[in-house]
C-alpha positions in Angstrom: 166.3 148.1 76.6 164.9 149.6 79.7 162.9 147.5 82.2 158.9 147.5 80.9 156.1 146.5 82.7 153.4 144.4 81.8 150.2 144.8 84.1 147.8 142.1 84.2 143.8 142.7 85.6 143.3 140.0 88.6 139.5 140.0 89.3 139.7 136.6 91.3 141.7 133.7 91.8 142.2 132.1 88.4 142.5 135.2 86.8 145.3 135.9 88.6 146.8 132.5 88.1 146.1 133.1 84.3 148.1 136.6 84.2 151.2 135.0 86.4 151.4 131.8 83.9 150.4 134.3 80.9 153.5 136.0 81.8 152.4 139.3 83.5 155.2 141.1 85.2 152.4 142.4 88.1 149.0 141.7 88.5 146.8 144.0 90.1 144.1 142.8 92.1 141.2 143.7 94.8 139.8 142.6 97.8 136.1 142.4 99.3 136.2 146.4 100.2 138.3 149.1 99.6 138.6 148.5 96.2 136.6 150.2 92.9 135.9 146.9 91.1 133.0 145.8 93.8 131.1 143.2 90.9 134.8 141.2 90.5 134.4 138.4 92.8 137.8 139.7 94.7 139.6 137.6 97.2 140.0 137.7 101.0 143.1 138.0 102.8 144.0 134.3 103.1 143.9 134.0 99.8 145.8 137.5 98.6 148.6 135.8 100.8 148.6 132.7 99.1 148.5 134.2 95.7 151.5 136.5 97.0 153.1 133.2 97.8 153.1 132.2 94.0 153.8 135.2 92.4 156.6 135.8 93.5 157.5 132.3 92.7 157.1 132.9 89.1 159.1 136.5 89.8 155.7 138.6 89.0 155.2 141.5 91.8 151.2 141.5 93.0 149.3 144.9 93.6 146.3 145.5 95.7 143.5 148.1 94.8 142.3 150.4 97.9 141.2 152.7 95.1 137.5 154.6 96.0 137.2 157.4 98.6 136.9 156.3 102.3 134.0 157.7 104.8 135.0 158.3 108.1 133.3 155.7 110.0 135.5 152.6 108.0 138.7 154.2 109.0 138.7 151.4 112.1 138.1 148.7 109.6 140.8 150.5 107.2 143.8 150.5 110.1 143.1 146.7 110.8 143.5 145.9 107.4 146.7 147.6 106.6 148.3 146.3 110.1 148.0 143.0 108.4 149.1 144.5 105.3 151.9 145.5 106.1 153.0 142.0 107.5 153.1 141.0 103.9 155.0 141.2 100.7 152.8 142.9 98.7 154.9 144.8 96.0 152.2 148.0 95.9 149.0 149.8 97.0 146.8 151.4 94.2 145.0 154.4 95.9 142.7 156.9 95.0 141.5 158.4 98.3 143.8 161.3 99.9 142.8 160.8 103.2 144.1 157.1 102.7 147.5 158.5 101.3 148.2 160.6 104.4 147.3 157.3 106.5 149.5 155.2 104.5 152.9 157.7 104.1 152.4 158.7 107.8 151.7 154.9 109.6 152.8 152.5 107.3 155.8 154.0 105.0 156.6 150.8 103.9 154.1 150.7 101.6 154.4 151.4 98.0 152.1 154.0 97.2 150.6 154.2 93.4 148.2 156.4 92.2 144.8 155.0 90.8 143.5 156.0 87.4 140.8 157.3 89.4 142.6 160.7 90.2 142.7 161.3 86.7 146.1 162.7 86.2 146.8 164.5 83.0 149.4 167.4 84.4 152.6 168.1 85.5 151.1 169.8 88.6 149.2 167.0 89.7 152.2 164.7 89.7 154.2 167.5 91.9 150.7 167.1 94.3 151.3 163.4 94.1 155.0 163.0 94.7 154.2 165.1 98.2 151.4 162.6 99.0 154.4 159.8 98.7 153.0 158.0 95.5 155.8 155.9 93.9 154.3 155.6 90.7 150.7 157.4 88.4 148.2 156.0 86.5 147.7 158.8 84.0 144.3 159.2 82.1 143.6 157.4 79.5 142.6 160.2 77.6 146.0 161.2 76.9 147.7 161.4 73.6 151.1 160.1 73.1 153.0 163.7 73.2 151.3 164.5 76.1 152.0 161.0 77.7 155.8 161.6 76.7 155.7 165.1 78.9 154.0 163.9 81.6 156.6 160.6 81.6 159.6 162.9 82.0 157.9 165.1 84.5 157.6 162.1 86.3 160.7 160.4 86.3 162.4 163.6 87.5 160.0 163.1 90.0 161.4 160.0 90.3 158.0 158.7 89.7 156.8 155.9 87.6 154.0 155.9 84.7 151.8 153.3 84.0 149.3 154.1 80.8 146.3 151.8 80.1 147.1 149.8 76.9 144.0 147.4 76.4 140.5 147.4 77.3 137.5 148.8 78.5 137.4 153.0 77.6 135.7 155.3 79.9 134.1 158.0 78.1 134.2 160.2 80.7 136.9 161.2 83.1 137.9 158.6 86.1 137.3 159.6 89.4 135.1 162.8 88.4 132.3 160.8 87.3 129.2 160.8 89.2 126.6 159.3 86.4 126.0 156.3 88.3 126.2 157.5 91.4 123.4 160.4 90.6 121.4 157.8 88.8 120.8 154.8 90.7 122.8 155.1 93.7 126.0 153.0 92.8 129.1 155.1 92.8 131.8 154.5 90.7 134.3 156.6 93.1 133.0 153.5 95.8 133.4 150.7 93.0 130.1 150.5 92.2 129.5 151.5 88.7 126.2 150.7 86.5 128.1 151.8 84.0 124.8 153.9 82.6 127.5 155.0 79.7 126.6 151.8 78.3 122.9 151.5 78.1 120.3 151.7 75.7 119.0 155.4 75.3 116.1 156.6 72.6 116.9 157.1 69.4 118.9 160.3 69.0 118.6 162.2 66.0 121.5 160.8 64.5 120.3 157.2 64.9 122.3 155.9 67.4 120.6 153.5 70.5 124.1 153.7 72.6 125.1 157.1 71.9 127.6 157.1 74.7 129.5 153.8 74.0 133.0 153.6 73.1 135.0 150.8 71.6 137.3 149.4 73.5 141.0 150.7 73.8 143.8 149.2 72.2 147.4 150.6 72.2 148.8 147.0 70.5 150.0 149.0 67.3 151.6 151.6 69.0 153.8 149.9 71.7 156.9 151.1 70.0 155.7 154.7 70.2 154.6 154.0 73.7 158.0 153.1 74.8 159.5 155.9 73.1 157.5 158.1 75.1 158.5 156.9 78.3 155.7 154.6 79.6 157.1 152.5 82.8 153.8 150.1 83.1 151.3 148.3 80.3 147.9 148.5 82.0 145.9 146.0 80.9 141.8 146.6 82.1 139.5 143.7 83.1 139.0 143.4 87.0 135.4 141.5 86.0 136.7 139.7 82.7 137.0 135.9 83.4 140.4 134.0 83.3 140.3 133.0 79.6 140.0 136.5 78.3 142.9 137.6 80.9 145.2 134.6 79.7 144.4 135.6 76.0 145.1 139.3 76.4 148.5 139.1 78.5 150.0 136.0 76.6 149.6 138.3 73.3 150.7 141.6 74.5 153.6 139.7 76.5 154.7 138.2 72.9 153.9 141.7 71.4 156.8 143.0 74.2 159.3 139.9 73.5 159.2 140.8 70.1 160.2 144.3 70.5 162.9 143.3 73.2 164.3 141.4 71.2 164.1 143.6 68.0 162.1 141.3 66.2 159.6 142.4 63.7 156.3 143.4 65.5 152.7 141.7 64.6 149.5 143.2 63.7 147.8 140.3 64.1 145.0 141.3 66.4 143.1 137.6 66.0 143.6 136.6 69.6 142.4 140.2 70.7 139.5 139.9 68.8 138.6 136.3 69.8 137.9 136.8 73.4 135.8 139.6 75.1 135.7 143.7 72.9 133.8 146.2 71.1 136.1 146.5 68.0 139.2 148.3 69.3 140.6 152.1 69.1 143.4 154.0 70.0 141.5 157.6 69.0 143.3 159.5 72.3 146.6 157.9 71.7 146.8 159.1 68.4 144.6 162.3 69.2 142.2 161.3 66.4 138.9 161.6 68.9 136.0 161.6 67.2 133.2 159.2 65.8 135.5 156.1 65.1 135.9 156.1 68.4 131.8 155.2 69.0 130.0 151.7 68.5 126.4 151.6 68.7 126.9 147.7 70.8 127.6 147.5 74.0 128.2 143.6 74.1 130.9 141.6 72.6 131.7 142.2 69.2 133.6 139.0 68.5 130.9 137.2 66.2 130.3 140.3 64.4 133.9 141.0 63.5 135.0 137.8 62.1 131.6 137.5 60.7 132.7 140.8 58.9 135.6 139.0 57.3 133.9 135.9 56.1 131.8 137.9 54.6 134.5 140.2 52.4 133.0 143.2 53.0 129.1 142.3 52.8 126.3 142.2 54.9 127.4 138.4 56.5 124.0 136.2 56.4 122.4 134.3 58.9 124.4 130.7 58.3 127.6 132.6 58.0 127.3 134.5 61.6 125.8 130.5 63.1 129.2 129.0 61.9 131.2 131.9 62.8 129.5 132.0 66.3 129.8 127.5 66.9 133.9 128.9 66.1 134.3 131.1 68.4 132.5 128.9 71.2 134.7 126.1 70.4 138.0 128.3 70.3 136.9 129.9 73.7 136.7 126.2 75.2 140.1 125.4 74.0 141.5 128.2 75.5 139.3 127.8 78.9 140.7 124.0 79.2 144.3 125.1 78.2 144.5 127.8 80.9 142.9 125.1 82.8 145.5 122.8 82.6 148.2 125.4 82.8 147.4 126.8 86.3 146.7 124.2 88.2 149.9 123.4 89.5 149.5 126.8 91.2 148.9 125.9 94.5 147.5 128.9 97.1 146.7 126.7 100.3 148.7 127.9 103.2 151.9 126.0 103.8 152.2 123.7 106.7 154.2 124.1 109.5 155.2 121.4 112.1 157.2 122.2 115.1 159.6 119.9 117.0 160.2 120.5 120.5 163.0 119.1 122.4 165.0 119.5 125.8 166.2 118.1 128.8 167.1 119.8 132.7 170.6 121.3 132.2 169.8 122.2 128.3 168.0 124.6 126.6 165.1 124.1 124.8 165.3 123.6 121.2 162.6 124.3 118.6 163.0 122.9 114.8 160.3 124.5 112.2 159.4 122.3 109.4 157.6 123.4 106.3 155.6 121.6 103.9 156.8 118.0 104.5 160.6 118.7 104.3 162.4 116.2 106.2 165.1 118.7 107.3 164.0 121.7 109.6 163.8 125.3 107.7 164.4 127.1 110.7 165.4 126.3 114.7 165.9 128.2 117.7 167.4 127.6 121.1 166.7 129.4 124.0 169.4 131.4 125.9 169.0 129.6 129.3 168.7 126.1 130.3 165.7 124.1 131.2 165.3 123.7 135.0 163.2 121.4 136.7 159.6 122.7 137.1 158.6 124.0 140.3 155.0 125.1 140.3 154.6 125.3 136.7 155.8 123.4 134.3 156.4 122.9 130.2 153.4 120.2 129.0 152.3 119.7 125.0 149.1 121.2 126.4 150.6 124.2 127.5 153.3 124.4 124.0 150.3 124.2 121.7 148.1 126.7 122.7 151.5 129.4 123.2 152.4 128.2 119.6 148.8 128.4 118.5 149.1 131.9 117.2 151.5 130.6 114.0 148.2 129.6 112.8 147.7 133.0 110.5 146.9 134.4 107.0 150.3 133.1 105.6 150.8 129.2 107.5 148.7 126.7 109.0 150.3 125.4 112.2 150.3 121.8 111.2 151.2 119.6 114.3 153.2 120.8 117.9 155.4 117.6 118.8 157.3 117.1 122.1 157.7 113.7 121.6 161.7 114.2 122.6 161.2 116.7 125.6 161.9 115.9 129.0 158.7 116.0 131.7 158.5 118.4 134.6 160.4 120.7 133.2 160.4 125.1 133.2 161.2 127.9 130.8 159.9 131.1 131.5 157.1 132.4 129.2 159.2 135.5 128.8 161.8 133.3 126.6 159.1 131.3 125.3 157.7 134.3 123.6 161.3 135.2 122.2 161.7 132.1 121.1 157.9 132.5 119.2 158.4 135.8 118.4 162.1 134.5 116.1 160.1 132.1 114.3 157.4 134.7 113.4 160.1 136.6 112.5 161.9 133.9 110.1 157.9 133.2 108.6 157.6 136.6 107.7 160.8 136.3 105.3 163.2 137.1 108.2 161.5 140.8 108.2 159.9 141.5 112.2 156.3 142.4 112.5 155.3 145.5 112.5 153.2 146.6 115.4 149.5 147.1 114.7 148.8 151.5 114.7 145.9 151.4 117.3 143.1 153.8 115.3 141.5 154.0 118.6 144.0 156.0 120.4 144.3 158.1 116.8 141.1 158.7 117.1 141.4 160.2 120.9 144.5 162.6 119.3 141.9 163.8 116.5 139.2 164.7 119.1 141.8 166.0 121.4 140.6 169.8 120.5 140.6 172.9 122.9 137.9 174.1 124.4 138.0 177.1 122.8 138.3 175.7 119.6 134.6 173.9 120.3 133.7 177.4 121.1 135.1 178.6 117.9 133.2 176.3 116.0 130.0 177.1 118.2 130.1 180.9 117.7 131.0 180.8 113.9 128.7 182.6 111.2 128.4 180.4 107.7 128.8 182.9 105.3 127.4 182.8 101.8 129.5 181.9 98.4 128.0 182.4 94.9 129.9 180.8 92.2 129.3 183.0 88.5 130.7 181.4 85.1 130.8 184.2 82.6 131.0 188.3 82.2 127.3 188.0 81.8 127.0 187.3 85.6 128.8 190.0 86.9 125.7 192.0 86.7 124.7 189.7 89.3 127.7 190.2 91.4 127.1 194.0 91.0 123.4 193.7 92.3 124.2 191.3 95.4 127.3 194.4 96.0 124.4 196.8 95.9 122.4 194.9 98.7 122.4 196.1 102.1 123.9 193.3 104.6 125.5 190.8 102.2 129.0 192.2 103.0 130.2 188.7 103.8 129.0 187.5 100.3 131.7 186.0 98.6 132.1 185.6 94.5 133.7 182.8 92.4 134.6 183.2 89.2 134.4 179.8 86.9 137.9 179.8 84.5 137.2 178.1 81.4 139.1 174.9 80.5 140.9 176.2 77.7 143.1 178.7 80.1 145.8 179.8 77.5 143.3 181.0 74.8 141.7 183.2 78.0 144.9 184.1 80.0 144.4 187.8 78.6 140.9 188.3 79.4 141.3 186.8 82.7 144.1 188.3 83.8 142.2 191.7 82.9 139.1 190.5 84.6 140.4 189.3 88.5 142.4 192.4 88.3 139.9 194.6 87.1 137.6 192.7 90.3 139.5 191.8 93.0 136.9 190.5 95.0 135.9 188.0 92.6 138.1 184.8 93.8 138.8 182.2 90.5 137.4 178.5 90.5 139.4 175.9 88.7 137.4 172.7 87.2 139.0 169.3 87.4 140.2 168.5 84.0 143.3 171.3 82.8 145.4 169.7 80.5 148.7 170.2 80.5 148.6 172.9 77.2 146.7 174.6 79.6 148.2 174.2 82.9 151.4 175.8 81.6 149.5 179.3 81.7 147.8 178.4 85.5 151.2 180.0 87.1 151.6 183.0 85.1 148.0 183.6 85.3 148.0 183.6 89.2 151.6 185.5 89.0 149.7 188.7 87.3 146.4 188.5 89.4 145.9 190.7 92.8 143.9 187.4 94.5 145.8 185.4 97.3 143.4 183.3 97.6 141.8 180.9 94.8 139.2 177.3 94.9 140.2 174.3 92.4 139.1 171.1 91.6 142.2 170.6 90.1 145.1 169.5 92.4 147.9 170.4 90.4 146.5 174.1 90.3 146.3 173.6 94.2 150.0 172.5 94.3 150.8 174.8 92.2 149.1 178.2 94.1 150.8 176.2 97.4 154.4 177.0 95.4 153.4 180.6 94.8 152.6 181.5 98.3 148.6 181.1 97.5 146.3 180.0 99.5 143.5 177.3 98.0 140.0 175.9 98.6 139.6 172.4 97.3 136.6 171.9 95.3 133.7 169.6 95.4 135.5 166.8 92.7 138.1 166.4 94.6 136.0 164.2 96.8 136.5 164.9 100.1 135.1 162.1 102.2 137.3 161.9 105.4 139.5 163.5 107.5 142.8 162.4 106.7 142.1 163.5 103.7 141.5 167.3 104.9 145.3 166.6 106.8 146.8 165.6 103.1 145.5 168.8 101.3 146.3 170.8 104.4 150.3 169.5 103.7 150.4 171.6 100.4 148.3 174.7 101.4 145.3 174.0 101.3 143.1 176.2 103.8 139.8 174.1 103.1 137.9 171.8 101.1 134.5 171.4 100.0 132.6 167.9 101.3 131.7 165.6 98.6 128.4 166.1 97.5 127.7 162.1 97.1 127.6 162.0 101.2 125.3 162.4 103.3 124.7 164.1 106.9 125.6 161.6 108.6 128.6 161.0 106.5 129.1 164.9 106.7 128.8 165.1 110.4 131.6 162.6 111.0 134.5 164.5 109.5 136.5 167.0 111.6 139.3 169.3 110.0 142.1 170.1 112.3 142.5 173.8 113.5 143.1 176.4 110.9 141.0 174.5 108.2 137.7 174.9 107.1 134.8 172.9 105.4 132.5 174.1 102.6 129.2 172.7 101.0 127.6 173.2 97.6 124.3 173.7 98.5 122.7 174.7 95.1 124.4 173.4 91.4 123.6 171.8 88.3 124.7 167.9 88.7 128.1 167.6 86.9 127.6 164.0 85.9 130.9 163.3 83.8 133.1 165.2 81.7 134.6 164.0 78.8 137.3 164.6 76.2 135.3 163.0 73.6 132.4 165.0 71.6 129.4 164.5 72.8 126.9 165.5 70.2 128.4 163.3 67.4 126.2 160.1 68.4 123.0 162.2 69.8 122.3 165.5 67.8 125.6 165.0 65.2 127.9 167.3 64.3 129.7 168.4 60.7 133.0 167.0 62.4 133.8 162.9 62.5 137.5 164.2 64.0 137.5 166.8 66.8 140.1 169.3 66.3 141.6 172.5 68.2 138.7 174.6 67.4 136.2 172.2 69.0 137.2 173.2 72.4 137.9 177.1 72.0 134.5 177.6 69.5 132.0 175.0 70.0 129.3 175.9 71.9 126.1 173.5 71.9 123.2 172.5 74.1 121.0 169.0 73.4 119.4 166.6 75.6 119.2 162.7 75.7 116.9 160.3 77.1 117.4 156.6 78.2 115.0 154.1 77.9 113.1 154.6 81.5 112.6 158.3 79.9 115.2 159.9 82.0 116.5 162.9 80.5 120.1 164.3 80.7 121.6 166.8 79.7 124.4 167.5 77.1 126.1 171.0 77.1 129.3 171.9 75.4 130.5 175.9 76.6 133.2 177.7 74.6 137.0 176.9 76.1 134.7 174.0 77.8 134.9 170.7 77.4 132.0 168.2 76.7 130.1 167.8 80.0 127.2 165.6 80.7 124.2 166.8 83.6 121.5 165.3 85.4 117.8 166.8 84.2 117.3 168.7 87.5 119.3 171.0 89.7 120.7 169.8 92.8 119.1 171.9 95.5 119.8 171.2 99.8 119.2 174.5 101.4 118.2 172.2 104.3 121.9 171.7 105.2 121.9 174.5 107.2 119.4 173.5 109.4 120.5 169.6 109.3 124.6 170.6 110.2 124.4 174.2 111.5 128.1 175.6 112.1 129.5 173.3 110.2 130.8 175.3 107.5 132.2 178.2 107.2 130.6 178.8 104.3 127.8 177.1 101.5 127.6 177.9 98.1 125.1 178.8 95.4 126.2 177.7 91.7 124.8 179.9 89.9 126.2 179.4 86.4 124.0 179.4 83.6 123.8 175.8 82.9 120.4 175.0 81.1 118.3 171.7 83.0 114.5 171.5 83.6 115.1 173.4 86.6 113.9 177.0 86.3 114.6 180.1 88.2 111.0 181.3 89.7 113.0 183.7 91.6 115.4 186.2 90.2 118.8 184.9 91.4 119.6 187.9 93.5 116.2 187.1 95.3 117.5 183.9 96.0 121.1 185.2 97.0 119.0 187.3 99.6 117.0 184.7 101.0 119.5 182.5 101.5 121.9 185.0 103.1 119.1 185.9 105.3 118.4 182.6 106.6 122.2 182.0 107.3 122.6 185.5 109.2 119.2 185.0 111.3 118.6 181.1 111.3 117.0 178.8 110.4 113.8 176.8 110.4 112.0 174.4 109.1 109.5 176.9 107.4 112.1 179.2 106.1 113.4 176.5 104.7 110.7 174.8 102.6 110.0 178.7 101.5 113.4 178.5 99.6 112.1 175.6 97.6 109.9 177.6 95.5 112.6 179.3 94.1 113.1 177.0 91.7 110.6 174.7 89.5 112.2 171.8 90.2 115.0 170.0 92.0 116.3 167.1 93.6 118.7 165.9 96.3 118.1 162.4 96.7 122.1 161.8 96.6 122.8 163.1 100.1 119.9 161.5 101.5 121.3 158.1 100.0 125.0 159.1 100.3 127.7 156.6 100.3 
C-alpha cells in the first residue's frame, strides 16, 4: 500500500508533542505572525527548532503555516524570517499569499511549497496555476465530494503534486480564503488569521426556528477512509490549531489506528467513542458523500459531547436532568485521564537547545585543534584543525577572551554555546582570524546537519531593484487617465450598457459581464452573448467547480474577447494557455507586490487591490512595468460563498438534500439578523451559488481623490444584488458622475455629491484595513 499521510493540528507546544507521540506522520504548526490561526498560542522560533529537533526523532516531518495575505510594509520582517528558515530542517511551508510564493520559489527554492486550504482549490486549472507558483503539494476544499477529490488527485499527481483533504474537524460553511464575514464585521480577518468566526453566533430566530442558522457540525471522513484512499488522497488533514493537547492526542491516536487497520487489511472500526469524547458538534461527512443539506446543520455551536452520550443513555428519549449530571461527571473524569496520560507520555520530549562545549588546544609549530561536544558526550561529535600552524604571537595574540567572544555566535536558535575551554592551549600564540572564521564557519556547517548556511537575501537592496523605475515610467504613471469599469450581471443590464453607449464622452467606459457559476448549463447563451457584444469583457467569480471548469476553455475558444477578469485562478491559467490576456479579480486578494510579479508569470496583465486594505496599504504596492492596478470602488459586500444551502436553517426550503437543480433553478432572496440586530443578507441567483452580503453597499468614490493615478481604472458593481442600499440615482446618472469626476478631477465637494446617490453605504473596511 502506498505511503499515506497522517496530518496532525499543532497549535502550541504540547500539542505538538501530543500529535508526534499520538503518531502523526507531520504536524503542522504556526508561529506568532504569518500564520492564519492568530488565537492558537503558536511558538517562537527557538522553540519551532527545538520541536524540529524531536520530530524528526520520532521520524514525523513538521510544517509551518505562513498562510494569510502579506501587506507590503512586513515584507522586511518576512525576508528575516525565512533567512533563518531556511537554515532549518523544516520539512514544508503552508502558503496562502502569492506574493509570498514568488518570494519563496525565487529566493529560497529550498523550501517546500504547499498550498493552504485558504486558496480554496477545487479545479484542475487552479492546480496547473499552482504547479507554476512551485507548490509541491494542495490543500483542496473541503467542500469537495469524493469523485471530484479522485479527479482533482490525478490531475495532481501528473502534476506531480500532492493532495492533502481535511478528514476531521471544524467545517467552514463558507469557502476558505474568499470569506470576508469577519473581516466586514468586526474588523478581524480570517485571510490575516483573525477569524470571529460570526458563522457561529447566535442570530434571531429565523423562521424556521433555528438560533445558529449558519452552524455546521463538525467534519468527519472516519467511515470513509477506504474510499478516500481509493480516490487518491496523499495527506489526512486533521483541523484544530486552537484545540488543546488532549483533544489532538485523542483525535490522531484514533485515526492513526483507523489507518493501521487498513494497512494492514484488518477489519475497520466504526467506533467513533473516542471522537465523540473529546471536543465536536456531532459529526458529518455531507460534501464527501455529496449529501449537502440540513443534516449537515446543528443549532449548538459548543461541544456536543454531553448531549450525545446523554442521547444514548437515554435510548432514544428526551435524557433528564440526573442522566445528563452523571453523563457530564463522565466525561470530566475521562477527559482527565486522558490529560494526565498524554501528560505522562510527552514528557520525555525534551525541546531545550542542546549544549555545546568546545575544546580548544595547540601549541607553536601545530595547528590549532577544535573538538565540539554535544550534550554531555564524553567523546567529541565533531573536530577541526586548522590548515597552518600556530606561530608565536607578535602583536596579537590567541587568549580565552578573545576565543569566546569569536565563538560566541554558536549561541543561536538551534544550540546553546555551553562553555569555550583552552585549558590545553599554549599562551602567546597567533592564528589569523581569517582561519579562525573557517574553522567557525566548519562547525556551523556540521551544526546545521553538515548542510552550509545559506546567506541571508538582503530585502533592502530588493527593495532598491523594485523602485529602480525610469523616469519615464514615473511620468507614465503621472500623465495616466483612470478610466471607468462598470461590472453588469444579467441580460437585464445591457439596457444599461446600451444607455452609458449612448452618452456623449464615456468612450473609455469599459463593461463586465458577470458569468454565472454553473458555466456548462450557460455555455450556449454565453457564447451567443460576448459574441453578439464584443465589447462586453466576461468576469469569472471565485468558486467554478470542476463540472464547470471543463466548459471555461471551449467557452473562451468560441468568444471574439482577448481579454477577460477572474477571480478564479485556474480560469486565469487557463486564458494564460490560450493566448488571453486576464485581470485578476478583487478575491484573489491582492495585498503586495510580489504578488502582482506571481500573476504577471502566467499572463496576467493586472489585478484588482484587495478591498480589506486600506490607502495606506494601497499606496505601498507598486506593479512592475506593463501591469496595472484596479479598485472596486462601488459593490455589494460579498461576505462568503458557500456550497451549502443557505435558506434551509433561516427561511426553509421543501429540500433537506440539495440536488442538481438547486444550483441551475433556485433563485431566493431572505435576510438574517444576529443578536446586535445586524442584518445580512442571504441571496441565492439561478446558476449561482448560495452567497451571503453585508446589509449595506460598499461605496469609496473617495479613492480617487485619496490615490489619484493609481489605477488605471475603478469600477462600479452594478449588479442587481438586493441590500438596504438604494439607488436615489438612476445608475446611468451615476455612471456619468463618476466618469466625469475621473475625466475632470476631483474634489472634495464632487465627491461628497456622489454620496447621495445612494441611501446608504459604508466603507469602514478600508479605513480599518489590514
Amino acid at each position: 500500500m502506498r505511503k499515506i499521510e497522517l496530518l496532525a493540528p499543532g497549535g502550541d507546544i504540547e500539542s505538538i508533542k501530543a500529535a508526534i507521540v499520538a503518531g502523526a506522520d507531520a504536524v503542522y504548526c504556526g508561529l506568532d505572525n504569518f500564520n492564519a490561526r492568530k488565537r492558537a498560542e503558536n511558538l517562537n522560533f527557538e522553540q519551532l527548532c527545538g520541536l524540529l529537533r524531536v520530530a524528526h526523532q520520532h521520524n514525523c516531518e513538521l510544517f509551518l503555516t505562513l498562510n494569510i495575505i502579506v501587506l507590503e510594509h512586513e515584507l522586511p520582517a518576512l525576508f528575516k524570517l525565512l533567512n533563518q528558515l531556511v537554515n532549518t530542517d523544516i520539512d514544508g511551508v503552508i502558503v496562502q499569499d502569492l506574493g509570498v510564493f514568488e518570494i519563496i520559489s525565487r529566493f529560497y527554492p529550498s523550501l517546500q511549497l504547499h498550498a493552504s486550504t485558504q486558496l480554496t482549490t477545487h479545479n484542475s486549472g487552479q492546480l496547473e496555476f499552482l504547479k507554476k507558483m512551485a507548490a509541491t503539494r494542495a490543500n483542496l476544499s473541503r467542500e469537495l465530494n469524493l469523485k471530484e477529490i479522485t479527479e482533482l488527485s490525478s490531475t495532481a499527481h501528473q502534476l506531480e503534486m500532492l493532495t492533502e483533504v481535511f478528514v476531521h474537524g471544524s467545517n467552514c460553511i463558507g469557502f476558505s480564503g474568499v470569506c470576508y464575514f469577519s473581516s466586514a464585521h468586526g474588523g478581524n480577518s480570517g485571510n490575516r488569521g483573525r477569524c470571529s468566526q460570526p458563522c457561529r453566533d447566535q442570530y434571531q430566530r429565523t423562521e424556521v426556528g433555528a438560533d445558529f442558522p449558519l452552524n455546521m457540525k463538525d467534519n468527519s471522513a472516519f467511515d470513509d477512509l477506504e474510499s478516500l484512499i481509493n480516490a487518491g488522497v496523499d495527506s489526512l488533514k486533521v483541523e484544530g490549531r486552537i484545540k488543546k493537547s488532549h483533544y489532538v492526542h485523542s483525535v490522531i491516536s484514533t485515526w492513526r489506528q483507523q489507518l493501521t487497520n487498513l494497512q494492514q487489511q484488518q477489519t475497520l472500526s466504526k467506533d467513533k467513542t473516542a471522537l465523540y469524547t473529546v471536543f465536536n458538534r456531532d459529526f458529518t461527512n455531507g460534501y464527501l458523500t455529496g449529501s449537502v443539506g440540513k443534516e449537515m446543520y446543528i443549532d449548538n455551536p459548543r461541544d456536543n459531547a454531553v448531549q450525545h452520550f446523554s442521547a444514548l443513555e437515554a435510548n432514544g428519549e428526551t435524557p433528564d436532568v440526573d442522566v445528563i449530571k452523571v453523563v457530564k461527571q463522565r466525561l470530566y473524569d475521562e477527559k482527565t485521564l486522558i490529560i494526565d496520560s498524554v501528560t505522562e507520555q510527552i514528557k520525555t520530549l525534551n525541546i531545550n537547545k542542546p549544549e555545546i562545549t568546545l575544546e580548544i588546544s595547540g601549541s607553536i609549530g601545530a595547528p590549532l585543534l577544535i573538538n565540539v561536544f554535544i550534550a554531555a558526550s564524553d567523546t567529541p561529535s565533531f573536530s577541526v584543525l586548522s590548515t597552518s600552524f600556530l606561530t608565536a604571537a607578535d602583536k596579537y595574540y590567541l587568549s580565552a577572551e578573545e576565543l569566546t567572544s569569536r565563538f560566541a555566535s554558536l549561541n543561536s536558535f538551534k544550540h546553546s554555546l555551553k562553555a569555550v575551554n583552552c585549558a590545553d592551549l599554549a599562551s602567546d600564540i597567533h592564528l589569523s582570524f581569517k582561519e579562525l572564521t573557517q574553522m567557525k564557519m566548519a562547525i556551523v556547517t556540521f551544526l546545521n546537519g553538515n548542510k552550509a548556511l545559506h546567506k541571508p537575501i538582503e530585502f533592502s537592496e530588493i527593495r532598491k531593484q523594485r523602485l529602480a523605475i525610469t523616469t519615464q515610467q514615473i511620468q507614465d504613471t503621472a500623465a495616466r487617465t483612470t478610466t471607468l469599469s462598470v461590472l453588469i450581471g444579467n441580460r437585464k443590464d445591457l439596457a444599461l450598457y446600451q444607455q452609458v453607449k449612448q452618452l456623449s464622452e464615456t468612450e473609455n467606459i469599459s463593461f463586465y459581464y458577470a458569468v454565472p457559476d454553473s458555466i456548462a448549463a450557460e455555455q450556449q447563451k454565453l457564447t451567443a452573448l460576448f459574441n453578439a457584444n464584443p465589447e462586453l469583457t466576461p468576469w469569472f467569480g471565485s468558486i467554478v467547480m470542476q463540472c464547470d471548469f471543463v466548459a471555461v476553455e471551449q467557452l473562451l475558444n468560441h468568444i471574439p474577447q482577448t481579454l477577460i477578469a477572474t477571480n478564479n485562478s485556474g480560469i486565469g491559467h487557463t486564458a494564460h494557455k490560450l493566448g488571453i490576456s486576464w485581470i485578476a479579480g478583487p478575491h484573489l486578494n491582492t495585498s503586495n507586490s510580489f504578488s502582482l510579479d506571481s500573476l504577471k508569470k502566467v499572463g496576467c496583465v493586472g489585478a484588482f487591490i484587495s478591498n480589506e486594505l486600506n490607502a495606506k496599504q494601497i499606496k505601498a504596492i507598486n506593479p512592475s512595468k506593463n501591469f496595472s492596478l484596479h479598485y472596486s470602488a462601488l459593490h455589494p459586500i460579498l461576505l462568503m460563498t458557500s456550497r451549502q444551502c443557505l435558506f434551509l436553517q433561516s427561511s426553509g426550503c421543501d429540500k433537506s438534500i440539495m440536488d442538481s437543480e438547486c444550483l441551475s433553478v433556485c433563485k431566493k432572496h431572505t435576510s438574517i439578523t444576529n443578536v446586535k440586530e445586524i442584518d445580512f443578507i442571504v441571496d441565492k441567483k439561478r446558476r449561482e451559488h448560495n452567497n451571503l452580503f453585508g446589509a449595506e453597499h460598499f461605496f469609496n468614490p473617495e479613492i480617487i481623490e485619496d490615490l489619484p493615478n493609481k489605477f488605471a481604472s475603478i469600477l462600479l458593481d452594478l449588479r442587481a444584488i438586493a441590500t438596504q442600499s438604494q439607488f436615489l440615482w438612476p445608475k446611468v446618472d451615476l455612471v456619468s458622475a463618476v466618469n466625469q469626476l475621473l475625466n475632470s478631477g476631483a474634489t472634495p465637494e464632487k465627491v461628497n455629491a456622489l454620496y447621495q446617490a445612494l441611501s446608504v453605504s459604508t466603507r469602514v473596511q478600508y479605513l480599518k484595513g489590514l
